[in-house]
C-alpha positions as CSV (number, residue, x, y, z in Angstrom):
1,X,-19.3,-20.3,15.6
2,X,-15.7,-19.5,15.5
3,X,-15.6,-17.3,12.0
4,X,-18.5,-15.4,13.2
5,X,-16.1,-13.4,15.8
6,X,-13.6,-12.6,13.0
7,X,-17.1,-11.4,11.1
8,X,-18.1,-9.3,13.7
9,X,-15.2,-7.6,14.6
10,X,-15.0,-7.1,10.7
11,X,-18.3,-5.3,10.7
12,X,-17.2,-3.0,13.6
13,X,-14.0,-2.2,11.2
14,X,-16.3,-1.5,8.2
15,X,-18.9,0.2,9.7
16,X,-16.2,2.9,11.2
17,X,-14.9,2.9,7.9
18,X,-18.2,3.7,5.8
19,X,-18.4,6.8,8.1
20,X,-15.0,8.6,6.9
21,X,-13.9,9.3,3.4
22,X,-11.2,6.3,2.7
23,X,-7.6,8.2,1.6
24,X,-4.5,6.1,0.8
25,X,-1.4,7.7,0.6
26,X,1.4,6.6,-1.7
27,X,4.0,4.7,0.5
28,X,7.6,6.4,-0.2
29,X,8.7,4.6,-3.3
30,X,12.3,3.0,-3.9
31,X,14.4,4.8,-6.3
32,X,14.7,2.1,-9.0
33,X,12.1,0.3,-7.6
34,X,10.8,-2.0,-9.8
35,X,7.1,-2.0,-8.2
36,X,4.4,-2.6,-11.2
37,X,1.0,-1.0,-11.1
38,X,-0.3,-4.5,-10.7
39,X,1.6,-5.3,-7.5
40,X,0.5,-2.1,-6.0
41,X,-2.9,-2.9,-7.1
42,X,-2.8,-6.3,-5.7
43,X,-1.2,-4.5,-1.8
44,X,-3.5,-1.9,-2.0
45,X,-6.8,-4.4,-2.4
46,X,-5.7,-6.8,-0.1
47,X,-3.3,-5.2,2.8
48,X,-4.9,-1.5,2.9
49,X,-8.2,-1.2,1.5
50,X,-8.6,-4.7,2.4
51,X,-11.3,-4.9,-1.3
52,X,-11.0,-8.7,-0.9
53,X,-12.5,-9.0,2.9
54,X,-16.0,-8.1,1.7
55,X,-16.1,-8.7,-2.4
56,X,-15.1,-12.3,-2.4
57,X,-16.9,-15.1,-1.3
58,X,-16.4,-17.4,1.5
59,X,-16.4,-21.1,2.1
60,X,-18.5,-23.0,4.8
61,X,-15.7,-22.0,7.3
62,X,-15.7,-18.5,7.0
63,X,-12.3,-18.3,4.4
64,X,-12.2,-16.2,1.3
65,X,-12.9,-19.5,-1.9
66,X,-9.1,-19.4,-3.9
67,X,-9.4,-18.3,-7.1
68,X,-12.6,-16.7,-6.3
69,X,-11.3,-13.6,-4.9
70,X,-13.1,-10.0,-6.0
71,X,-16.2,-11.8,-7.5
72,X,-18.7,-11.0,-5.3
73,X,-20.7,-12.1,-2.2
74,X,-23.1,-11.7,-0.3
75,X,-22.9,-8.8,2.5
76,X,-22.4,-10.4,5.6
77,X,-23.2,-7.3,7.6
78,X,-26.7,-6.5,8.5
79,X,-28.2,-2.8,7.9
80,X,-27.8,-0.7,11.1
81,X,-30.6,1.4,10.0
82,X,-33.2,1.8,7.6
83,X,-32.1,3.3,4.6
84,X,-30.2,2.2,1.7
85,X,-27.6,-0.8,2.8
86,X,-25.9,-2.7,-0.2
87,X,-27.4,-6.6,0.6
88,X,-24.9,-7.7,-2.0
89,X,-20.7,-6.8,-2.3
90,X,-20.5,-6.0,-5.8
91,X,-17.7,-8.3,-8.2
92,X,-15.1,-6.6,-8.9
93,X,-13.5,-8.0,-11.4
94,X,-16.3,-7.6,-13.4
95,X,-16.9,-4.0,-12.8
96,X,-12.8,-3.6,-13.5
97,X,-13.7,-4.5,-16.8
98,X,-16.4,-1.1,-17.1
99,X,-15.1,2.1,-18.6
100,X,-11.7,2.7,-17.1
101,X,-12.1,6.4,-16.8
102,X,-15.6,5.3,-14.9
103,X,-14.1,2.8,-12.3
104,X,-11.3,5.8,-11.7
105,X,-13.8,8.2,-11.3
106,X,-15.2,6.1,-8.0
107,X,-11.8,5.6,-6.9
108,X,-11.1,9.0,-6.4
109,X,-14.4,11.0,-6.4
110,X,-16.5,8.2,-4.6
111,X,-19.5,8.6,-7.8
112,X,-20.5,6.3,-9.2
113,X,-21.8,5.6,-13.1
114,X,-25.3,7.0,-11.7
115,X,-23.7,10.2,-10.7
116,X,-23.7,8.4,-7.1
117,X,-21.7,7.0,-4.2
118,X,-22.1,3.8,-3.6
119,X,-24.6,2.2,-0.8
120,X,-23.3,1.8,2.7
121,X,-21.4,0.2,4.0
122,X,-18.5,1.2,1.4
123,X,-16.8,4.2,2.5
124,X,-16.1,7.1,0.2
125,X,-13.3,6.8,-2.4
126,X,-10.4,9.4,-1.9
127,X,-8.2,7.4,-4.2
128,X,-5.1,9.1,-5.6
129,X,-5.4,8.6,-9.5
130,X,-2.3,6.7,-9.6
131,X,-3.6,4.0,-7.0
132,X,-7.1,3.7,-8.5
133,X,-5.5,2.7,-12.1
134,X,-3.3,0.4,-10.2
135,X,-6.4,-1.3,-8.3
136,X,-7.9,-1.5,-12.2
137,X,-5.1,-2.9,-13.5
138,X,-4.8,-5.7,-10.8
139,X,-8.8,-6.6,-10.8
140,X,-8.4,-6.3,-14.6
141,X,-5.3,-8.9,-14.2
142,X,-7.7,-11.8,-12.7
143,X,-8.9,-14.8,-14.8
């Protein structure tokens, strides 16, 4: 009953989400830093975007499976309304592996390869280019 709550409250976060265009902004960087497009890829999916939450799947208790991260699961939020809802979060890693220029594409313009967004609940993508090549490079990273 516990990891329901967290769950919930998730779904409230999500839902308010899929309702506004999702914009990251590039954190000021360190002269000299030495930050790699696959670090930033790995902060951006899991401390701002928060990609992980809903595309990996989870154990009896609730916690994201190690090693499993990005590959999918089931959506554990139910439809609000009729219409189209994605029953299914999508794995990642896989679709890192698509046409780079394609997986950029709905990072930053939110269409997909159909010429589409994606179904609710994902929010729009408002990536900036150099962030949605960094979340490629991370997912494309993962064995």
């Amino acid at each position: 009953m516990a990891s329901s709550v967290p769950i919930r409250a998730g779904a409230v976060a999500v839902l308010a989400l899929a309702s506004a265009p999702l914009v990251l902004t590039r954190k000021p960087g360190v002269p000299g830093s030495t930050e790699t497009a696959i670090e930033r890829g790995r902060y951006l999916t899991h401390s701002v975007a928060m990609c992980v939450e809903c595309h990996s799947p989870r154990d009896e208790r609730g916690a994201i499976i190690a090693g499993q991260e990005f590959e999918g699961a089931p959506n554990p939020f139910p439809a609000p309304y009729l219409g189209p809802w994605a029953i299914r979060s999508v794995n990642l890693r896989s679709m890192a592996r698509l046409d780079k220029e394609a997986v950029v594409r709905l990072l930053t313009d939110g269409v997909g390869r159909r010429g589409v967004p994606p179904d609710p609940p994902m929010p729009p993508f408002r990536l900036a280019r150099e962030d949605a090549e960094a979340i490629v490079a991370y997912l494309r990273s993962l064995r």
